[in-house]
Residue frames as qw, qx, qy, qz and C-alpha x, y, z in Angstrom:
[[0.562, -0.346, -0.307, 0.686, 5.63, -3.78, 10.11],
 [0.013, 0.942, 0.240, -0.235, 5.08, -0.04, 10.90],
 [0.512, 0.810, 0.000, 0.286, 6.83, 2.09, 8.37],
 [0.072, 0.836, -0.440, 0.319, 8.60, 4.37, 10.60],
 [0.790, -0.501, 0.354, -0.015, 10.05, 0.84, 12.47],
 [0.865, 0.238, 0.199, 0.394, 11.48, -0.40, 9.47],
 [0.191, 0.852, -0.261, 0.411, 13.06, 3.59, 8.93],
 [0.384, -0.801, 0.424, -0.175, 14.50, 3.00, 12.31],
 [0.878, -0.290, 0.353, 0.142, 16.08, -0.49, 11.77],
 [0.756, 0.590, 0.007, 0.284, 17.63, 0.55, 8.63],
 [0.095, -0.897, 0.232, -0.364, 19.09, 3.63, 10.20],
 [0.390, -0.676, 0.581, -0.231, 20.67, 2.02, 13.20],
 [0.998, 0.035, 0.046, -0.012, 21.86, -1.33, 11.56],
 [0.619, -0.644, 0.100, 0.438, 25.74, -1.85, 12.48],
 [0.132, 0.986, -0.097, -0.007, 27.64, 1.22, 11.47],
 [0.779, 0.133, -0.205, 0.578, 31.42, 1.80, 11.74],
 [0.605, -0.445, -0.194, 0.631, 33.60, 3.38, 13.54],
 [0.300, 0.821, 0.006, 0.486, 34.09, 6.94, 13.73],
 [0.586, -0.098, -0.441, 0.673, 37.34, 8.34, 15.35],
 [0.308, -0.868, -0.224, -0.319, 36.63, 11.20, 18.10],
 [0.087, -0.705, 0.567, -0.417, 39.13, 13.71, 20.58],
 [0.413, -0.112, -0.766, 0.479, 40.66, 12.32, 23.41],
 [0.401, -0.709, -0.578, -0.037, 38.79, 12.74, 26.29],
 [0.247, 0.480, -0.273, 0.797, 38.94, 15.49, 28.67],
 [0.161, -0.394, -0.797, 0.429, 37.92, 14.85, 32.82],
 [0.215, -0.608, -0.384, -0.661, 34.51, 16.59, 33.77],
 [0.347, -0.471, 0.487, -0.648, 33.61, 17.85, 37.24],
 [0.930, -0.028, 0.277, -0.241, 31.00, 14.10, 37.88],
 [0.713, -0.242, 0.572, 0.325, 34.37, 11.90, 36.34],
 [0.374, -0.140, 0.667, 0.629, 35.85, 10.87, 32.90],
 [0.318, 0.455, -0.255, -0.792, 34.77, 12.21, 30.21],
 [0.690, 0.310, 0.649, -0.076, 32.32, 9.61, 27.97],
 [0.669, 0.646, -0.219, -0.295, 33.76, 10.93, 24.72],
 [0.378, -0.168, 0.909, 0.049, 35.17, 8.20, 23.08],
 [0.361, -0.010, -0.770, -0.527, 33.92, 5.25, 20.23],
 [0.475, -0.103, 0.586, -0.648, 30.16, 3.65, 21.79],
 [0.136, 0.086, -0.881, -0.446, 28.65, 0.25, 20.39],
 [0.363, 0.068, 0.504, -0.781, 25.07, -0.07, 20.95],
 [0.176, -0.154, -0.944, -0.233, 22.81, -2.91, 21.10],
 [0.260, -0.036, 0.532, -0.805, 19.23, -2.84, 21.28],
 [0.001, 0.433, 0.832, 0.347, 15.39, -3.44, 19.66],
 [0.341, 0.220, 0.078, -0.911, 12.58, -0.79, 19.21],
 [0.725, 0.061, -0.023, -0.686, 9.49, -2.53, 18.72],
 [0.927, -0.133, 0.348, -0.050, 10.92, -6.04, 19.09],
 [0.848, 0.408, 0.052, 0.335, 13.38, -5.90, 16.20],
 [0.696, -0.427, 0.102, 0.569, 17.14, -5.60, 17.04],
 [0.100, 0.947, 0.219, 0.214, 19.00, -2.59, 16.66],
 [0.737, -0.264, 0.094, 0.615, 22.70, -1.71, 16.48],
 [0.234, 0.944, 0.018, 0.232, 24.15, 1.66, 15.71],
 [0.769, -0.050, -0.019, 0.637, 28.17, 3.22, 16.51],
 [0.096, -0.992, -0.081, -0.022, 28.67, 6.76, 17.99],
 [0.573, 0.326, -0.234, 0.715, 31.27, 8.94, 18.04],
 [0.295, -0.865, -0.406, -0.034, 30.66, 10.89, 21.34],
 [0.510, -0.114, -0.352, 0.776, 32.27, 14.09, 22.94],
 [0.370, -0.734, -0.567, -0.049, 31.69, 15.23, 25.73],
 [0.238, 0.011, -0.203, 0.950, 32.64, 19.43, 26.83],
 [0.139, -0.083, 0.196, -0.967, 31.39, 21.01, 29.46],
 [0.470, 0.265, 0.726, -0.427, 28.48, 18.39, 30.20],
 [0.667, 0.559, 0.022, -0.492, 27.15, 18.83, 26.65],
 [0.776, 0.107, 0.619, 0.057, 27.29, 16.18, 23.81],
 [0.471, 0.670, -0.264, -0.509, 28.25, 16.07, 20.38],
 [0.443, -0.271, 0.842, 0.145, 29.18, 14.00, 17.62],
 [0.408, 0.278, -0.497, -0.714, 28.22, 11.46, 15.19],
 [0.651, -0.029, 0.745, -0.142, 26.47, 8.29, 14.94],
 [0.514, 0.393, -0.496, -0.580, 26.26, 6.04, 11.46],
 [0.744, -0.044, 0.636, -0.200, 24.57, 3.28, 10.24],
 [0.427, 0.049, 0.792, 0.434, 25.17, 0.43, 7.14],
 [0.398, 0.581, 0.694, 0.148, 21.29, 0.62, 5.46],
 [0.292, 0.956, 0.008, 0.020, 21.37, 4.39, 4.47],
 [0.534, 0.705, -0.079, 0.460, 24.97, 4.23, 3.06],
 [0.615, -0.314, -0.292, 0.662, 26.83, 5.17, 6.68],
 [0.081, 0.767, -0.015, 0.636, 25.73, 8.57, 6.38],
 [0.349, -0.046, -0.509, 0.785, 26.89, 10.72, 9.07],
 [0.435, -0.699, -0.565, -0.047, 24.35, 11.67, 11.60],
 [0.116, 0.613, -0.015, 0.782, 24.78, 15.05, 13.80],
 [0.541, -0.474, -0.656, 0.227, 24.21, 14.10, 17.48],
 [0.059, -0.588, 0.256, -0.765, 23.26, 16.64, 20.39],
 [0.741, -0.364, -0.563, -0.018, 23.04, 16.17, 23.81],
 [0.120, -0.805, 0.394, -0.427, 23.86, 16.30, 27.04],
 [0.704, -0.101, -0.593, 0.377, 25.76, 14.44, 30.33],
 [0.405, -0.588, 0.159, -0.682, 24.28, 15.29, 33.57],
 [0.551, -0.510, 0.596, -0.286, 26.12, 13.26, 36.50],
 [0.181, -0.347, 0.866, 0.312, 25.44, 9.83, 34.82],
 [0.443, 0.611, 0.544, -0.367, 22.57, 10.80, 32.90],
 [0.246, -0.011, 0.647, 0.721, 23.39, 10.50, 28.99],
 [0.466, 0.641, 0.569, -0.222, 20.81, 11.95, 26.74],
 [0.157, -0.290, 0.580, 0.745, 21.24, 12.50, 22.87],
 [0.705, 0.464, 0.523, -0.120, 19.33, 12.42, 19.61],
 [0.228, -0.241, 0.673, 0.661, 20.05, 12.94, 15.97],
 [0.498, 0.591, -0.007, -0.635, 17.78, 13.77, 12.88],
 [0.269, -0.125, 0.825, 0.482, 17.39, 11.66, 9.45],
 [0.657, 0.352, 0.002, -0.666, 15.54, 11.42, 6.60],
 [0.303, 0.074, 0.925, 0.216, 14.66, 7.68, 5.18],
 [0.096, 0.452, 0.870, 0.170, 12.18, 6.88, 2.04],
 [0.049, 0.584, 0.442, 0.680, 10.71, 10.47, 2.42],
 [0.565, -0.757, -0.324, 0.054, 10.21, 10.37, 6.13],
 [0.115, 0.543, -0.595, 0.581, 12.24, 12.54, 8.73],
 [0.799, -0.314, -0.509, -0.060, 12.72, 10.92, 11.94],
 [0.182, 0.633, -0.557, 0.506, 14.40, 11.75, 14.93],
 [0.788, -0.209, -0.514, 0.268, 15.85, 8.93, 17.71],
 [0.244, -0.690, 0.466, -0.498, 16.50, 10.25, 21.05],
 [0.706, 0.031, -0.593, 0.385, 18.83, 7.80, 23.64],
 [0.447, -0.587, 0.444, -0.508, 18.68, 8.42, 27.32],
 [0.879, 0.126, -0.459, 0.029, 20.68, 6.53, 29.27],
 [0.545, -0.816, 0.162, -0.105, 22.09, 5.80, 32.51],
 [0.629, 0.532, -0.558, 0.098, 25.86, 5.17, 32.90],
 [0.871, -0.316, -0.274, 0.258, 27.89, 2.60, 35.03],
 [0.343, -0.915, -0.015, 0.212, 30.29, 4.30, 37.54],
 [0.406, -0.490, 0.374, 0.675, 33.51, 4.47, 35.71],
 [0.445, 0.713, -0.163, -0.517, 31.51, 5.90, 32.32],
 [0.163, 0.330, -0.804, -0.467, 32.40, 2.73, 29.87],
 [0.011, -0.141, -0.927, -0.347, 28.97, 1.53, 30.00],
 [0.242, 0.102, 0.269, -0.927, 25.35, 2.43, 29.79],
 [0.054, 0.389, 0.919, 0.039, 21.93, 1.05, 29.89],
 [0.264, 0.391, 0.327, -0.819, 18.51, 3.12, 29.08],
 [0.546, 0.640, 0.527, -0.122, 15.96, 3.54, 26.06],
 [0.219, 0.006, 0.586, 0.780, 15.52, 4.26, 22.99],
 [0.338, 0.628, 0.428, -0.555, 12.74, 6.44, 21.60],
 [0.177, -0.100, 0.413, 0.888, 11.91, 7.27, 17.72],
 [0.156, 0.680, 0.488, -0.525, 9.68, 9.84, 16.43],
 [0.459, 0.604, 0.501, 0.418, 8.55, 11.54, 13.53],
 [0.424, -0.337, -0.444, 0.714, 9.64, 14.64, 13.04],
 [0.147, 0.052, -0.117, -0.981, 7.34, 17.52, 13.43],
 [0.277, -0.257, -0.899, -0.220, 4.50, 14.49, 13.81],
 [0.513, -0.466, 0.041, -0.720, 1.41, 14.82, 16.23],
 [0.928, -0.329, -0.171, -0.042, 1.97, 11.35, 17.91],
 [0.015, 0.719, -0.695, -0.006, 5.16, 11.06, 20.14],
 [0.554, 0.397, -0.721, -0.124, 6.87, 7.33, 20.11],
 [0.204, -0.029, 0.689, -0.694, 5.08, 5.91, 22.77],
 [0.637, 0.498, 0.166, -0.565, 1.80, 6.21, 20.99],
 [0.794, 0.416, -0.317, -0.309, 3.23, 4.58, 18.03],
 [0.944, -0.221, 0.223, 0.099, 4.97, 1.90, 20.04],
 [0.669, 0.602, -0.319, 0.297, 8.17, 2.96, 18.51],
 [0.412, -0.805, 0.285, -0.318, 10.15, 2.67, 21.98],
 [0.949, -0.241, -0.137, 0.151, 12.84, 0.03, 23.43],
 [0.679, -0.640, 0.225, 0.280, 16.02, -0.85, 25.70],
 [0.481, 0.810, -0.285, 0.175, 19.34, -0.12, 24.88],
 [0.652, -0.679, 0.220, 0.256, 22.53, -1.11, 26.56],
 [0.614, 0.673, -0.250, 0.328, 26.39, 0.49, 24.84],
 [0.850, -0.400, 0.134, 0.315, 29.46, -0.37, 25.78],
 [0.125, 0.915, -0.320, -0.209, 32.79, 2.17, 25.08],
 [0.897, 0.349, -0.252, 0.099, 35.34, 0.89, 22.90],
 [0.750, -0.543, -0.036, 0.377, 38.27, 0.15, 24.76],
 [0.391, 0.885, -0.167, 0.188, 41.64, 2.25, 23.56],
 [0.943, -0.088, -0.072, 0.311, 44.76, 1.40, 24.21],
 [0.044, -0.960, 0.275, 0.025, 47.94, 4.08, 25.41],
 [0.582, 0.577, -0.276, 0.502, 51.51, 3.71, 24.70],
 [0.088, -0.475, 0.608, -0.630, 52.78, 5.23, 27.67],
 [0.779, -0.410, 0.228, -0.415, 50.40, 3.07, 29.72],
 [0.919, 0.235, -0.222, 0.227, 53.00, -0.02, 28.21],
 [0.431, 0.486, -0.452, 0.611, 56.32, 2.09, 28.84],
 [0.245, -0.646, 0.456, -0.560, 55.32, 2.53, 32.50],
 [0.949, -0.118, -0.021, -0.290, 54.24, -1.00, 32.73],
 [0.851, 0.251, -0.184, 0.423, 57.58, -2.11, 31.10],
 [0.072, -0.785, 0.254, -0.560, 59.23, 0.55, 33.67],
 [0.439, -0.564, 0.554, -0.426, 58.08, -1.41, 36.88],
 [0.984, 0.166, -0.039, -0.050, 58.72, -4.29, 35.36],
 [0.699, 0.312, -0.395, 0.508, 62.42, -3.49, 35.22],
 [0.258, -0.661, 0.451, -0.541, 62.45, -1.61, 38.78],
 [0.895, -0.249, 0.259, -0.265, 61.34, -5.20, 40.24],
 [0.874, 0.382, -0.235, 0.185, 63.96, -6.87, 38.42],
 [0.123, 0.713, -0.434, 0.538, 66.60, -4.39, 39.95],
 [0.492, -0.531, 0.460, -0.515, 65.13, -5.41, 43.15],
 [0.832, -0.451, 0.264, -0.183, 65.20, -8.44, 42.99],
 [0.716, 0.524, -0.326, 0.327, 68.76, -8.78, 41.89],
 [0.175, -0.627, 0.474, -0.593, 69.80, -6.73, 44.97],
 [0.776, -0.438, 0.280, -0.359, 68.03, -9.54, 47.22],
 [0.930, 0.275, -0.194, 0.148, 69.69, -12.54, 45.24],
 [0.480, 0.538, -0.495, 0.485, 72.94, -10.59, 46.11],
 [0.433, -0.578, 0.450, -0.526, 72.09, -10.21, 49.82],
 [0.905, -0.269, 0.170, -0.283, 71.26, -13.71, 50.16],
 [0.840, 0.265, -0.250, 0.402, 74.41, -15.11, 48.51],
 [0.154, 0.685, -0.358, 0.615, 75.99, -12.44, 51.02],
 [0.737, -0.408, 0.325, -0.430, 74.39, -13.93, 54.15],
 [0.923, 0.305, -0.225, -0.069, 75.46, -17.61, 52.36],
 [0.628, 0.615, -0.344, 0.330, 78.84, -16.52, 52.67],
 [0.057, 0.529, -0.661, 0.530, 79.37, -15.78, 55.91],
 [0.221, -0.234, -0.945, -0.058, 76.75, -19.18, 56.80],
 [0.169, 0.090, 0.485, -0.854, 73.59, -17.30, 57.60],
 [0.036, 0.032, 0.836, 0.547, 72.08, -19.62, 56.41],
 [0.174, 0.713, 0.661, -0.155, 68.03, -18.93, 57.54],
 [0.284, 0.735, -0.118, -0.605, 68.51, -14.69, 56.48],
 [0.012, -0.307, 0.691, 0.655, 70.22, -16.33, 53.34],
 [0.149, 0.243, 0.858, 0.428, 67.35, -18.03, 52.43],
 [0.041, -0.681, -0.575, 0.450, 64.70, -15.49, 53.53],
 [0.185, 0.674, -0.258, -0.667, 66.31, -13.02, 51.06],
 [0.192, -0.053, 0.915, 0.350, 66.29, -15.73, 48.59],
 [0.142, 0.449, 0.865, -0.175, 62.63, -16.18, 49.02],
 [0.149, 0.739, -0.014, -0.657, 62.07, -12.06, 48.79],
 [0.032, -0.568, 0.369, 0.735, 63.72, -12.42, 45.49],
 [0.085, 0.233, 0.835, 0.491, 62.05, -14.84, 43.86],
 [0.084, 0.684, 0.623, -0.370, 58.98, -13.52, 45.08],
 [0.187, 0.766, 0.009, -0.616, 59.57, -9.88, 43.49],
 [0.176, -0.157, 0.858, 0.456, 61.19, -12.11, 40.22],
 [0.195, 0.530, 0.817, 0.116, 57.80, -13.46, 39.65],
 [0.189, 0.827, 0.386, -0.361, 55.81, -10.49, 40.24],
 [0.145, 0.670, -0.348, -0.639, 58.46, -8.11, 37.60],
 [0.154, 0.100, 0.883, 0.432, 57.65, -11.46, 34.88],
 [0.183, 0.620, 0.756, -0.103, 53.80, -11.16, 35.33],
 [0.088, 0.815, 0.149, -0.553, 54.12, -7.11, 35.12],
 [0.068, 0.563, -0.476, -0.672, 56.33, -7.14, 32.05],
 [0.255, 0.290, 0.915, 0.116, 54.03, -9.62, 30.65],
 [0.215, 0.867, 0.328, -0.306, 50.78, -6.91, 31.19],
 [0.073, 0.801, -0.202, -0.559, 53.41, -4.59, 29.68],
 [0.000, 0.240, -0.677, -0.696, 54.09, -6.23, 26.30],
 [0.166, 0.598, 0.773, 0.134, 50.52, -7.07, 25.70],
 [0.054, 0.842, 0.358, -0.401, 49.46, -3.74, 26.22],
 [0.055, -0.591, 0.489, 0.639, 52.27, -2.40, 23.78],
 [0.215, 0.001, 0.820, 0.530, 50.87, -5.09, 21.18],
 [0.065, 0.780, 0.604, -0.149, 47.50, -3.58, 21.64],
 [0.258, 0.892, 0.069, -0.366, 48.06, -0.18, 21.12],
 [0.086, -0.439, 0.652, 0.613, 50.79, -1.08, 18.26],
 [0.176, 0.522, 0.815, 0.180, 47.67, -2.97, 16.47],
 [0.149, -0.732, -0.483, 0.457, 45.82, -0.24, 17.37],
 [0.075, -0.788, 0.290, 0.538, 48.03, 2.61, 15.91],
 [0.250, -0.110, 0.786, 0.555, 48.87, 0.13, 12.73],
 [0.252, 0.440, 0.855, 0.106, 45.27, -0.20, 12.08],
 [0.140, 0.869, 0.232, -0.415, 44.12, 3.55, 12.15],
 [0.271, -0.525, 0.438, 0.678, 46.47, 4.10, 9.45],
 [0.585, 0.577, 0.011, -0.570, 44.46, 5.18, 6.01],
 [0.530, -0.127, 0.838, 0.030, 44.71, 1.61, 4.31],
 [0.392, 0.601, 0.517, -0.467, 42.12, 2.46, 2.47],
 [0.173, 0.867, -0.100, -0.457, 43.24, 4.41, -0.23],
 [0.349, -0.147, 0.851, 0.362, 44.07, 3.37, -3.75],
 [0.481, 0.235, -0.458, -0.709, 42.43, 2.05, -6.84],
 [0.357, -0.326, 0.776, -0.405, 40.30, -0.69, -6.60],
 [0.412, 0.087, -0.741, -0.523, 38.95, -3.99, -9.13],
 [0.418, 0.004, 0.660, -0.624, 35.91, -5.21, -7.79],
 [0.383, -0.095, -0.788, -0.472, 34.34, -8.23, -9.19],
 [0.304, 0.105, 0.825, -0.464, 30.69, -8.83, -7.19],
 [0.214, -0.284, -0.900, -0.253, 27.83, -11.14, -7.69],
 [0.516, 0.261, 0.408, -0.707, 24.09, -9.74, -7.42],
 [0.775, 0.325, 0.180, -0.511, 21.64, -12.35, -7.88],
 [0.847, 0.017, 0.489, 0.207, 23.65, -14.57, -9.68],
 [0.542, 0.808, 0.082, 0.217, 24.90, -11.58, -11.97],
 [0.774, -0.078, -0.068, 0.625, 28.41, -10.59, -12.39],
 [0.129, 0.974, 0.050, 0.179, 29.16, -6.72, -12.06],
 [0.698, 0.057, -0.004, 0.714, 32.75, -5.70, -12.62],
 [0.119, -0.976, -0.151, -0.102, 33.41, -2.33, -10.81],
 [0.588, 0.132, -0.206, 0.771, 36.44, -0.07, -10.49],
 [0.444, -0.870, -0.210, -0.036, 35.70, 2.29, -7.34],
 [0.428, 0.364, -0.383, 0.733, 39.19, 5.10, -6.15],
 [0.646, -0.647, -0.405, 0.003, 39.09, 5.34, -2.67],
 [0.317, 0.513, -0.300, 0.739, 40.92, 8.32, -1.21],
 [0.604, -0.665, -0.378, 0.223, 40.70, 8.20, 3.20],
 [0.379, 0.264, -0.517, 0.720, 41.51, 10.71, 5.29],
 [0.379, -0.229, 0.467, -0.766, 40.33, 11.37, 8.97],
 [0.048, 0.098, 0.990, 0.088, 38.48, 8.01, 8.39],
 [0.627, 0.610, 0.131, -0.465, 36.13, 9.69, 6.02],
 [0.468, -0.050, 0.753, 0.460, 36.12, 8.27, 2.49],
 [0.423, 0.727, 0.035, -0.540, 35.80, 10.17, -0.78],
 [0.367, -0.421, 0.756, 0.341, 36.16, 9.37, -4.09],
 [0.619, 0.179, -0.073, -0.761, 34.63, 8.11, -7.14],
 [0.463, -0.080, 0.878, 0.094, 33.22, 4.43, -9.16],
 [0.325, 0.232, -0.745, -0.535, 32.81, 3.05, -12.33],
 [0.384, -0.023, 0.922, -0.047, 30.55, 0.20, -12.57],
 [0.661, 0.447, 0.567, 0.202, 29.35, -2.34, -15.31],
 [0.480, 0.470, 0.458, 0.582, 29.29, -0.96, -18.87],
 [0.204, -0.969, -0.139, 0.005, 28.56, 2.67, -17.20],
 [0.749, 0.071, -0.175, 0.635, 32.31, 4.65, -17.42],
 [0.144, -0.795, 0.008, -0.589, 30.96, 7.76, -16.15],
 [0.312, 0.111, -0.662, 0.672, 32.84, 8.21, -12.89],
 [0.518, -0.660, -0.286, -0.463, 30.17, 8.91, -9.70],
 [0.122, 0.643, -0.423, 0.627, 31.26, 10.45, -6.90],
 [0.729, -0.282, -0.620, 0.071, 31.24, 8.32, -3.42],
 [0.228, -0.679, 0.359, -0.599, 31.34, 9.38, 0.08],
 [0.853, -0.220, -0.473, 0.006, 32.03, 6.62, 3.12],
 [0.218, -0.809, 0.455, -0.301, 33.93, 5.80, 6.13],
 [0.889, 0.234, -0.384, 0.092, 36.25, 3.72, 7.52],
 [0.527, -0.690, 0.436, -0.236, 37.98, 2.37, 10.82],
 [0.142, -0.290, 0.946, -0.039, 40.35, -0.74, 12.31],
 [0.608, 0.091, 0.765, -0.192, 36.90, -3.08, 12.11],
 [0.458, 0.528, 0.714, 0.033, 35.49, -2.12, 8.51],
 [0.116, 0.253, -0.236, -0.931, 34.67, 0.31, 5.58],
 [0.318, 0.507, 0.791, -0.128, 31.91, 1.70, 3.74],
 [0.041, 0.360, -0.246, -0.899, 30.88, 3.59, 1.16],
 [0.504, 0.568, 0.603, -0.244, 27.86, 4.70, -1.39],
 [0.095, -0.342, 0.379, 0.854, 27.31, 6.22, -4.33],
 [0.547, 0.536, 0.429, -0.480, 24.58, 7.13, -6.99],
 [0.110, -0.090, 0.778, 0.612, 24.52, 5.60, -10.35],
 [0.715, 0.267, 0.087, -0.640, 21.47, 4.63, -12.82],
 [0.076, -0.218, 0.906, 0.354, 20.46, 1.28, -14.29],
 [0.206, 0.455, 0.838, 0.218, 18.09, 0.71, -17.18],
 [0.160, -0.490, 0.043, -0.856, 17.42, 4.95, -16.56],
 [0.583, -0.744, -0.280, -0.170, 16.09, 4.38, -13.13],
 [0.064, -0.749, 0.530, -0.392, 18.43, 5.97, -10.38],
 [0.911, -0.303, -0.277, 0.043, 20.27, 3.68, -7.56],
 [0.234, -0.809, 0.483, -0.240, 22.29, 3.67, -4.92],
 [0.845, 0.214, -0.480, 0.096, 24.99, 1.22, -4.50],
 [0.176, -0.852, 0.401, -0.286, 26.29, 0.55, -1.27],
 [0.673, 0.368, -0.585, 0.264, 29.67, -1.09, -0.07],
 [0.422, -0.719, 0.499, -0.237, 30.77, -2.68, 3.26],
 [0.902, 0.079, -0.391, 0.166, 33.53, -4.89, 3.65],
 [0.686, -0.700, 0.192, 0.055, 36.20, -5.64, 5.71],
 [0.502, 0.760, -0.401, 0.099, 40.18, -4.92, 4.33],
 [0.902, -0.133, -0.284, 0.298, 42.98, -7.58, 4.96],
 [0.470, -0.828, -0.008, 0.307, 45.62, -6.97, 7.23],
 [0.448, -0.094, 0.317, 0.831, 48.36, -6.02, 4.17],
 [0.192, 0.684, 0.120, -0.694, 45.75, -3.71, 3.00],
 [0.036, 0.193, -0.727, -0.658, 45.91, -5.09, -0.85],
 [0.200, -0.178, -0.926, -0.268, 42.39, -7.26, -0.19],
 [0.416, -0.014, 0.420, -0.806, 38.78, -6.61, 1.01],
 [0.155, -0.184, -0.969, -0.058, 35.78, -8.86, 1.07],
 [0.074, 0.069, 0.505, -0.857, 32.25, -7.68, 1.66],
 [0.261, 0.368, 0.891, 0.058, 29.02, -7.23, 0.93],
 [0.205, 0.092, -0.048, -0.973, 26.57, -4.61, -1.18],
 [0.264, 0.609, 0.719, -0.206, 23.00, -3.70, -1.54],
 [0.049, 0.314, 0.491, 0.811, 21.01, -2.17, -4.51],
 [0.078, 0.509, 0.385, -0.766, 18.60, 0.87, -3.38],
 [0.526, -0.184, 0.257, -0.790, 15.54, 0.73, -4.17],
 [0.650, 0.067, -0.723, -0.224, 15.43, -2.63, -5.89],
 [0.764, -0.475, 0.262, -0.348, 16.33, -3.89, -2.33],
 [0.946, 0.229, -0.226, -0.030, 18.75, -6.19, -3.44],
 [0.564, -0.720, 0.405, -0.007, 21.79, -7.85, -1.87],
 [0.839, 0.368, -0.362, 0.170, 25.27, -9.46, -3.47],
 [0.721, -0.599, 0.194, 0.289, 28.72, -9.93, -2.43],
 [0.332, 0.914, -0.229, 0.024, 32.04, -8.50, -3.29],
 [0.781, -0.315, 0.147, 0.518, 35.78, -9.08, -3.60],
 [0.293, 0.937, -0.147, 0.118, 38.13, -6.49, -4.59],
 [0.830, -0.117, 0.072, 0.541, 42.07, -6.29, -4.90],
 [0.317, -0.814, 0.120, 0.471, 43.99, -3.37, -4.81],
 [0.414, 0.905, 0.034, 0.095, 46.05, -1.43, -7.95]]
């Protein structure tokens, strides 16, 4: 496989989350900043990668990150021109620099977007075309969930209630004095607006368990000491890694095997997942060790998986919280 393809699948294999402003409206509609998940393939081999976009004043920024280089954090520029997306981002893999550029068209309410993918050496003489380094993309904004959009739910949920108490009374008021078709006609009103304030105050406690998930999960979980027992290759390696989150960046350092020299880690970390690297040596040859798992919901347990730079190797992990 062509070098720089395999630089690009490493790069843009699935990333985590990175959190980004609230939006802010643009003259051509909503704003497209926000969390973006993007599936694709660049020379035939799939291709998945997780932006952080925002978008001021038609211009782009952000980040984008990806598992195989360690979730570094990428440096996006760009722009947003009506519902024309276009971005790219710089890296260096294996010795190479590279830079991906995304152009893309979005769907009319800006929470999805279909277009290409391009990558290119950078500072090369061939663009990515010529080396067949080109393919489709289609990303899809993470959804987000508001608090007030519940309380206003759970608002006309009780205004419909009101109302249709009021009818109940009218019709037992008609009843009374034997009118008896208006009595049931207002009857009919009231179940009618009954139902409809159940269904709304339905929408409105889902939506309140969504963005209470939501708001529980963004909450720096992360952090702690941590006893990690994982298997590479059928070899045990007993590691003890401090994991200090904030802004859902991760710093911090790790121990591992017979090595007690602390080594300083850098990662990130969101509601789906964490990651994190760091640079050790074994047998005197350098390595990089990197970590993604996925952290229970009491935050005491994670589960995941690592790889050994350059060896190329791959284990699994379990770890338990301090």
């Amino acid at each position: 496989m062509n070098r720089f393809v395999c630089i690009a699948i490493l790069l843009l294999s699935p990333g985590l989350l990175l959190a980004a402003p609230a939006p802010t409206p643009t003259a051509d509609g909503p704003a497209i900043t926000g969390l973006w998940k993007t599936d694709g393939s660049i020379a035939g081999q799939q291709v998945r990668m997780m932006c952080a976009l925002t978008e001021t004043k038609h211009n782009l920024s952000g980040v984008c990150s990806g598992a195989q280089d360690g979730y570094a954090v990428h440096k996006i520029a760009g722009s947003v021109k009506g519902l024309k997306v276009q971005f790219y981002f710089q890296a260096a893999f294996g010795g190479n620099s590279l830079t991906l550029i995304v152009n893309g068209m979005l769907n009319e309410d800006r929470t999805q977007m279909d277009g290409d993918m391009e990558v290119a050496p950078m500072g090369g003489g061939m663009d990515a075309q010529q080396m067949n380094l080109s393919g489709t993309l289609t990303a899809v904004k993470e959804q987000e969930h508001d608090p007030a959009s519940a309380q206003a739910l759970a608002a006309a949920a009780q205004t419909d209630a009101a109302s249709a108490q009021a009818w109940a009374a009218e019709a037992q008021a008609e009843m009374a004095v034997g009118n008896v078709s208006a009595a049931k006609a207002d009857a009919a009103q009231a179940g009618a607006i009954a139902a409809r304030a159940g269904v709304v105050a339905a929408q409105a406690g889902a939506e309140a368990a969504d963005a209470s998930a939501a708001t529980s999960s963004a909450q720096p979980i992360a952090t702690g000491t941590w006893s990690i027992n994982a298997q590479v290759q059928q070899t045990q390696v007993q590691m003890t890694c401090v994991l200090t989150e904030a802004a859902h960046k991760l710093a911090g350092s790790c121990t591992a095997g017979e090595d007690t020299t602390p080594h300083s880690l850098t990662g990130v970390t969101t509601a789906k997942g964490i990651g994190w690297h760091f640079d050790t040596a074994y047998q005197g040859q350098p390595i990089t060790i990197s970590m993604n798992a996925t952290i229970a919901a009491d935050g005491a347990k994670m589960n995941g998986t690592m790889s050994v730079a350059p060896m190329g190797v791959e284990g699994t992990f379990a770890a338990a919280k301090q």
